[in-house]
N, C-alpha and C positions, 0 to 999 in steps of 0.2 A: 508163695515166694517165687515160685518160676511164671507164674503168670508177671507179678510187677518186674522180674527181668525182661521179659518180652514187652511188657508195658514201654519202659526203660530204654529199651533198645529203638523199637520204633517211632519212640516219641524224637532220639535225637536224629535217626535215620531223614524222617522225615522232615524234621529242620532245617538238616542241612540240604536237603534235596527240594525243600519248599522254593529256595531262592531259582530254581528252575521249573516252577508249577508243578514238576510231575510231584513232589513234596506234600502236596495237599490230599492224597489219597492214604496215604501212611499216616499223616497227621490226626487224618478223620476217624481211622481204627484205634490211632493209639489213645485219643481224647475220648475216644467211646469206655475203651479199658482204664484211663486211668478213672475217668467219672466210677465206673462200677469197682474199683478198687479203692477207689478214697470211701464210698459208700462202708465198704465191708471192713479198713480199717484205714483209721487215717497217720500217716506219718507225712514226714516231710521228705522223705525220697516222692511220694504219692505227688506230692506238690508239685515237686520240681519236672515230674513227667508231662503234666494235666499241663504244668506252665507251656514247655516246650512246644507239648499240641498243639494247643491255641495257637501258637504265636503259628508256630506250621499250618494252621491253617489259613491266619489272616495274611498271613505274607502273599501269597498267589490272587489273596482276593482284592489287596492292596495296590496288585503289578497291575490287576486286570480291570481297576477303575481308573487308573493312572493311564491305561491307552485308550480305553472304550468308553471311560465315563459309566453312565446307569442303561446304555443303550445296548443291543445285541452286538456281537462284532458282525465289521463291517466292510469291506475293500477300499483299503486305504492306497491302493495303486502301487502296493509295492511287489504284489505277486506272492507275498508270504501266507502260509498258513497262518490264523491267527495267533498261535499259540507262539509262534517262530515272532509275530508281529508284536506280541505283548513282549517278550524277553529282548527284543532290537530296540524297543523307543527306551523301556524302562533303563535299560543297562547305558543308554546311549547320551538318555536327559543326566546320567550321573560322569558323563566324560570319559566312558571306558568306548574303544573303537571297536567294535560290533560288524564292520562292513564282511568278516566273515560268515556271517549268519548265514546273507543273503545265498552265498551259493555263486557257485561258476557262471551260472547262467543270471543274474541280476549283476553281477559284479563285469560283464563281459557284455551289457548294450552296448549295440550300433545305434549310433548318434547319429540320426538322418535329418537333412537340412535341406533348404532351399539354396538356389542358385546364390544370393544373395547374402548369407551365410556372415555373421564378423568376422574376420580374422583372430585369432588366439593369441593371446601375448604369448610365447615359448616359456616364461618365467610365472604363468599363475596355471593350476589346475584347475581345468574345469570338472565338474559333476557328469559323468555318463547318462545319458538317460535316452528313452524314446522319444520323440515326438509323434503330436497327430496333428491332424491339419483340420482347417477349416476355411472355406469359401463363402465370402458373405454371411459369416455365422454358423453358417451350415457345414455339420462336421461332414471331412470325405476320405473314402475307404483310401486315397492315394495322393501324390501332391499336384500339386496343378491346381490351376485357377477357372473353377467355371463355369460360364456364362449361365445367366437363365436361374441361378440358384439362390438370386439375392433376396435374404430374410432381413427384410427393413430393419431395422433398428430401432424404428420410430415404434414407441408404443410402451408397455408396462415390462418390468423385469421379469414377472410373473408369466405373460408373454413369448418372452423371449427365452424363458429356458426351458418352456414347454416346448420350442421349435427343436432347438436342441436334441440331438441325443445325452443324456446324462444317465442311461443306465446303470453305467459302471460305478457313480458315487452315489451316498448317501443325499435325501431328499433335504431330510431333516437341518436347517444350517442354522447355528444358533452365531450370532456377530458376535466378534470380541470387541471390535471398535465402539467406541460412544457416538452418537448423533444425535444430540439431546439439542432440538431447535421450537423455543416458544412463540408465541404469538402477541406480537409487537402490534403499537398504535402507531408507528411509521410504517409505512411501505413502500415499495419502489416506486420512484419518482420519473424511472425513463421513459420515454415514449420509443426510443427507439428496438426493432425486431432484429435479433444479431443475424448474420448470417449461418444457417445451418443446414446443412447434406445429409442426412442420416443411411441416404441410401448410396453412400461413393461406393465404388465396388472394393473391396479387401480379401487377400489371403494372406495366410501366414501358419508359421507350425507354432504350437503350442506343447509345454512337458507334460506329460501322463501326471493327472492328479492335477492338475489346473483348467478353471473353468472359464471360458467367458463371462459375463453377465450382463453386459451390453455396451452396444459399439456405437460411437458418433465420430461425424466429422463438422466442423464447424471453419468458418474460414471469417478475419478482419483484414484494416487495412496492410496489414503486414506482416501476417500469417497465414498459413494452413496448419491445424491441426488435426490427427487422428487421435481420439480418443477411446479406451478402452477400457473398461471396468472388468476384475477380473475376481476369482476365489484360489486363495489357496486350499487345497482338498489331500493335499496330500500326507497329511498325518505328522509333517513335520514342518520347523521355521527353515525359512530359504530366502533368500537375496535373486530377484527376479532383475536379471537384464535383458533389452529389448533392443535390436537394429530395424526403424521403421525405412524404407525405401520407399520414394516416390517416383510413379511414374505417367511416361504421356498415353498417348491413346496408340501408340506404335508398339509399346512396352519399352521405352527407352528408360533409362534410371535417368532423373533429372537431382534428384539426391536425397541424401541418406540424416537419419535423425537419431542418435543413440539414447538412451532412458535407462534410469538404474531405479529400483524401489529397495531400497536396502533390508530392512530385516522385517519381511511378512510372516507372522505366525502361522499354525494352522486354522482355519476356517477364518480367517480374516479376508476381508474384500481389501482393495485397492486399486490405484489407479495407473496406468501406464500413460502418456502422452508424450507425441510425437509432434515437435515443433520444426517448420519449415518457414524459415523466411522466404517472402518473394521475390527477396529479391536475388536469391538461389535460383529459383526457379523461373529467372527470366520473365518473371510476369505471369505466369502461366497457372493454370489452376488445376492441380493432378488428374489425373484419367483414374488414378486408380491409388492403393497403397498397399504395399507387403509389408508383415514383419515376421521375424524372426527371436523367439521367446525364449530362453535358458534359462536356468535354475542354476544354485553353488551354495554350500555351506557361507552363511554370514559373518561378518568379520565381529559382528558390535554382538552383543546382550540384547535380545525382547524385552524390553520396558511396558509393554501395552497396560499390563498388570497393575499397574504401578504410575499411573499416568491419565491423568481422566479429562479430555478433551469437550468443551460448549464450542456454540456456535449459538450467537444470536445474527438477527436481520435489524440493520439498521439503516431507514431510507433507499440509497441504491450502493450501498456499501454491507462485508458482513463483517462482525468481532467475532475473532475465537480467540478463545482462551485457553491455556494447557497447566494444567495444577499437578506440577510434580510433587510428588507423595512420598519420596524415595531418599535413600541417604546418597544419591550419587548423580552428578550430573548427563542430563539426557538430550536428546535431540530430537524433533518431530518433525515430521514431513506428511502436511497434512495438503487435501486436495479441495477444491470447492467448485460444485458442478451448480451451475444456475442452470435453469431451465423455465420455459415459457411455455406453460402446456409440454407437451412430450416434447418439444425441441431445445437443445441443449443451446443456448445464447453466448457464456462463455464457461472459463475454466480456469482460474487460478491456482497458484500454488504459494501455499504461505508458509512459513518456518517461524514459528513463535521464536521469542528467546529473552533473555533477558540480561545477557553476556555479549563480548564483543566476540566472542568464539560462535556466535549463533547455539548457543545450549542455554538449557533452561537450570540454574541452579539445584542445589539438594532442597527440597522444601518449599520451593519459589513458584509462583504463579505468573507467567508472561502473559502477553495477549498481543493481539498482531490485526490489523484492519487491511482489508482485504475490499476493492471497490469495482464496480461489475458497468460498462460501458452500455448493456443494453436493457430492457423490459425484462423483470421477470415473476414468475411468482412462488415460486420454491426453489429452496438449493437440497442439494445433498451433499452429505461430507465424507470424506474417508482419510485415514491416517495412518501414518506406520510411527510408533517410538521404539525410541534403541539408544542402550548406552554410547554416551558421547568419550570416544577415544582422544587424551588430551596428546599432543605431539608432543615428544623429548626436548 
């Protein structure tokens, strides 16, 4: 009898304490004892102990697939012990505000910038965070731009983030995005080779937990653009905004490009681009570009889940398609990089929809044509979806 009181006891101790992992050690004793006490006699107190157990135990093991998945933990760049990092996402994916976990010291970054920096609107918060910097790819221990350290661009992604330093994140990156592209009896019909830089010189800060994964610049009749593919690594969804500056060979600012990618999940790639008309810029073809990359809680829902994006090739045009799966209308912002051999020729941006709001229906299948100016012979795709916020 005093054993299934101790049974008893531990089983709920441990329940309620499971919802904070340390739960699953009391869990593991009590489900040992009520096993060997239902054995010796069974009742239904016996049940309701063994019930208790179990569930104390799968709860922690439940918290700790939900941040880590089936993989070891890992440095999600928050600076948390893992165990601090299971109880922050889980408690956080359910809406309760958790930014106490972090501690004085996560909650109190200094937010270092470049000269170049946006302005804040007074009326919106942004996200504290660190930045690190990178010179021509090449990550550097301080800010400044420089010379001599340009890691081409030109070449495989594989490549390029072996140049990198990436020790701090995981190798392992499994895409949430689709890029499901077959092999078509039309092909590009252009003769023409776009213009593309892969080696313009660039610096810029970047947030802790965001990756590079490769940089082009491409220039037409009435652009420059800087392009830049990126990962979110950081273990959580965030709304990526960017201030590109362009400048001459004096370091003069000849001007400024702003970009928003609204709701990037975790481990999802995406694209930033920085558009410069020429005629901004006097004519004149950049010396150089900075930007400046922030992070902030997103205003929409992740739909990625829930939203399953093609891309076929047609002639020198591409079709994509975005098949919402969902009861609730969405919005997509998807990127399309052509390339000719390793040089990036252009870069569009297309917005499926199938509303006059630019959103894709509950249940609805848009599709959107997207046509490409020079030779090429692979595209790459990337996408972000998010609930489509209807106005009052």
């Amino acid at each position: 009898m005093q054993l299934l009181v101790i049974t008893i006891l531990l089983s709920v101790l441990g329940l309620l304490s499971s919802f904070a992992l340390v739960g699953i050690f009391p869990s593991i004793i009590a489900l040992c004892l009520s096993i060997y006490c239902y054995l010796q006699k069974k009742s239904i107190n016996i049940v309701r102990a063994l019930c208790m157990s179990l569930v104390g135990v799968l709860v922690p093991i439940i918290m700790y697939l939900n941040c880590y998945g089936i993989s070891l933990p890992f440095d999600k760049g928050t600076d948390m012990p893992f165990w601090k990092q299971i109880i922050y996402e889980n408690y956080s994916n359910m809406g309760f505000d958790m930014s106490f976990i972090k501690g004085k010291k996560n909650l109190d970054l200094n937010v270092e910038s470049i000269d170049t920096a946006q302005t804040e609107n007074e009326d919106t918060e942004k996200e504290s965070e660190d930045l690190y910097y990178v010179s021509d790819g090449v990550v550097q221990d301080k800010p400044g731009y420089v010379s001599g350290t340009a890691a081409s661009s030109a070449g495989t992604s594989e490549e390029k983030e072996e140049s990198l330093d990436y020790r701090d994140y995981p190798q392992n990156i499994f895409e949430k995005f689709e890029d499901i592209e077959k092999d078509f009896e039309t092909k590009p019909v252009s003769g023409f080779v776009g213009a593309s830089d892969d080696d313009m010189p660039s610096y810029g800060g970047l947030p802790l937990g965001t990756i590079i994964v490769a940089q082009y610049f491409r220039e037409d009749d009435h652009n420059c653009n800087p392009v830049i593919v990126l990962q979110n690594k950081t273990g959580e969804t965030f709304r990526y905004e960017c201030m590109f500056t362009a400048r001459d060979s004096e370091g003069n600012e000849l001007a400024v490009s702003e970009r928003t990618s609204e709701v990037v999940p975790d481990e999802a790639k995406f694209v930033i681009e920085g558009r410069f008309d020429k005629s901004d810029l006097n004519g004149m073809i950049p010396s150089m570009y900075e930007f400046t990359i922030t992070k902030r809680t997103p205003y929409e829902k992740d739909m990625t889940d829930q939203v399953l994006v093609y891309t076929k090739v047609d002639g020198n045009s591409v079709i994509l398609a975005a098949d919402n799966t969902s009861d609730i209308k969405v919005k997509v912002d998807a990127y399309i990089l052509f390339f000719d051999g390793d040089e990036l020729v252009d870069c569009i941006w297309l917005i499926p929809h199938n509303i006059d709001e630019v959103c894709i229906n509950p249940g609805s299948l848009a599709t959107i044509k997207g046509d490409a100016y020079y030779k090429f012979d692979r595209i790459e795709t990337y996408y972000t979806a998010y609930e489509a916020i209807e106005a009052d």
